[in-house]
N, C-alpha and C positions, 0 to 999 in steps of 0.2 A: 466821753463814755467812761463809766467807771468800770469796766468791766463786763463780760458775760451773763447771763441769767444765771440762777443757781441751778434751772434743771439741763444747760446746755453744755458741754463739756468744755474746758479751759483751754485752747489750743498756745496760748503765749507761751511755752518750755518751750513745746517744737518750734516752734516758730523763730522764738531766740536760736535756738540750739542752731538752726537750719540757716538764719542769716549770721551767725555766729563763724560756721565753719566755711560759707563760701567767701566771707570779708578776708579771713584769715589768707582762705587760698590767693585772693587776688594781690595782696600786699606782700604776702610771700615769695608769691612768684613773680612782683614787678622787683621786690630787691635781690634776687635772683638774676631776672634779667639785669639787672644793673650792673652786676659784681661781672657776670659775664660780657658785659659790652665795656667794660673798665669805668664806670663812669662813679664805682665807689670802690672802696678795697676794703680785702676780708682779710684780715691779719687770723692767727690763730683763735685765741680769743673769739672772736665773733663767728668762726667757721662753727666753731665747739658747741655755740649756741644756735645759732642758726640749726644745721645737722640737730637737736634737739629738738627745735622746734618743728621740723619736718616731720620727724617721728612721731610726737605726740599727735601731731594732727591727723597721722595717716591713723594712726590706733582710735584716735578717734572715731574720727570719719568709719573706718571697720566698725566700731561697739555701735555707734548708731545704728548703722543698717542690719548689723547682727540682731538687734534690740527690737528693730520694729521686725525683720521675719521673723523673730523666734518668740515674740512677747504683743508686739501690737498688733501682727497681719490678726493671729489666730479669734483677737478679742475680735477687733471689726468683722471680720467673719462670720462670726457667732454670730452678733446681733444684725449684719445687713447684708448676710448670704453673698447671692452674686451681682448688689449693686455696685461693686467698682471689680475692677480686675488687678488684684493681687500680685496675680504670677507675672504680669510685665513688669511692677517694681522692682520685684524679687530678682528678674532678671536683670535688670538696669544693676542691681548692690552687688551681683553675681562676675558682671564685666567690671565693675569699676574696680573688684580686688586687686586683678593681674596689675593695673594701673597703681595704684598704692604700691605693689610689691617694686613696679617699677622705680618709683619716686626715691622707695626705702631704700636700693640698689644704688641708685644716682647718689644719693647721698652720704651712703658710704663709702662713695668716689674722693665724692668731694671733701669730706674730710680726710682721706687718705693723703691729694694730691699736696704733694710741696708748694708754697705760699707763691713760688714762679711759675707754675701750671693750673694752679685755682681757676683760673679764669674759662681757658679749655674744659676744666669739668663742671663750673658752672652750666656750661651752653646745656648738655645732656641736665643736668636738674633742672635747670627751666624748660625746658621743651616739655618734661614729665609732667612737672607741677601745672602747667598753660592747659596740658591735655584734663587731665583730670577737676581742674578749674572748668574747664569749658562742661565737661561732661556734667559733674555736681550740677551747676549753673542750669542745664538743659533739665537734670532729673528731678532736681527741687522742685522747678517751677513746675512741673506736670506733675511729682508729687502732690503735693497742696492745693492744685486744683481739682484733682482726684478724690485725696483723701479728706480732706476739712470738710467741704458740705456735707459728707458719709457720717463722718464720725458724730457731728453737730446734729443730724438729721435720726440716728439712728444707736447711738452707744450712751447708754447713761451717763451722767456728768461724775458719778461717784467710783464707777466701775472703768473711765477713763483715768482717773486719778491713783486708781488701783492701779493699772497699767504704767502710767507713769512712775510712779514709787519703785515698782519689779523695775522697770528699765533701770532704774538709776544704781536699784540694790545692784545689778548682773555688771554695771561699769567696773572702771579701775581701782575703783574707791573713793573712801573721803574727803585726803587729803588731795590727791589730784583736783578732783570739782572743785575746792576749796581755792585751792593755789592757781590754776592754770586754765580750767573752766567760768568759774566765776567771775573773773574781774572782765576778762574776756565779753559774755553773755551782759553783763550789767554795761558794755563801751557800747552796743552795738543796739541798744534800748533806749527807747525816744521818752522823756520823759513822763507822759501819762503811763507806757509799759514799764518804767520802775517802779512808780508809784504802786501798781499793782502786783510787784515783786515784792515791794514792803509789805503789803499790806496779810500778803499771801506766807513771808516767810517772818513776818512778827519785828521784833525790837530788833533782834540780833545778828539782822542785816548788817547795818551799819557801822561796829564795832566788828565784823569779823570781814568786811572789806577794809576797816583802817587798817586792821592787822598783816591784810595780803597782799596788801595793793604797792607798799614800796621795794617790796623785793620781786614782785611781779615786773612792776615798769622798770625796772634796773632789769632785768631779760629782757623786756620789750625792746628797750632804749639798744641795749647790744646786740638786738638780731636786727631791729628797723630802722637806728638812729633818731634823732632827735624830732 
């Protein structure tokens, strides 16, 4: 398939975005588990990053769900009234906060703890991360089946696009998507959905993932290993 119609809306952003952050969760919180069962060691260094990585994903994962209640609920609405039900999403992005704040909490544990108690405050970060993994996990997949026949069925392809752009303008910015988003999104894309990332984001793909991509994997490599 080369892609969508031109009059049907592009879901492949959310799509990446949404397998993008529960990969993250799952890998995150099996090296979690790890460090807590002693089966790898977090010297300082890697706590420093890890503890980073946490954070960025939980802000993530918030801008997202901020993004669609406050930018995407309101468009589908518009154009397909009360063919799906909003407010339980809404709900679902509502409990998942307290969970985030929790994760962010643990993890200010965990960096606090001396490199001979690491281990004790790992258990409490992975317990957080596993919850909130499991919940994503449960909400996505009833997102998307929810929302993609809706939006395809019922929101212009131009006026989705429109929405898309606001979502992206309301994030952390450019440099973040650039550096920490992107290389991420493009790991977790099955080769036909790159190709349609090139095709959609022009030439200047390529040279602006050569540019991000080694100082990204040198974070990678220090929060995940080799």
């Amino acid at each position: 398939m080369s892609g969508p119609r031109p009059d049907v809306p592009d879901l492949l952003g959310m799509t990446l975005g949404h397998r993008m952050m529960r990969a993250d969760l799952h890998r995150l919180t099996a090296v979690v588990e790890a460090i807590a069962a002693g089966r790898t060691d977090c010297p300082n260094r890697r706590t420093a990053a890890l503890v980073r990585w946490c954070r960025d994903l939980c802000d993530e994962i918030h801008h997202h769900h901020a993004a669609e209640d406050e930018i995407g609920w309101p468009v589908i609405a518009q154009y397909a009234g009360d063919s799906v039900d909003l407010a339980v999403l809404s709900d679902d992005h509502s409990a998942l906060d307290p969970m985030l704040d929790t994760v962010r909490v643990a993890a200010t544990t965990f960096a606090q703890a001396p490199e001979d108690r690491r281990r004790d405050s790992a258990v409490e970060l992975a317990a957080g991360l596993a919850r909130v993994r499991d919940e994503l996990d449960e909400h996505i997949e009833a997102e998307e089946a929810a929302i993609f026949p809706v939006v395809e069925k019922y929101v212009p392809a131009a006026e989705w696009a429109r929405t898309e752009q606001a979502a992206r303008k309301s994030g952390p910015g450019a440099r973040y998507e650039l550096t920490f988003s992107l290389p991420r999104i493009v790991s977790v894309a099955t080769p036909e959905e790159y190709a349609r990332l090139r095709r959609t984001a022009g030439p200047v793909l390529t040279p602006i993932l050569a540019l991000v991509r080694p100082s990204f994997r040198r974070r990678e490599r220090l929060v995940f290993g080799s």
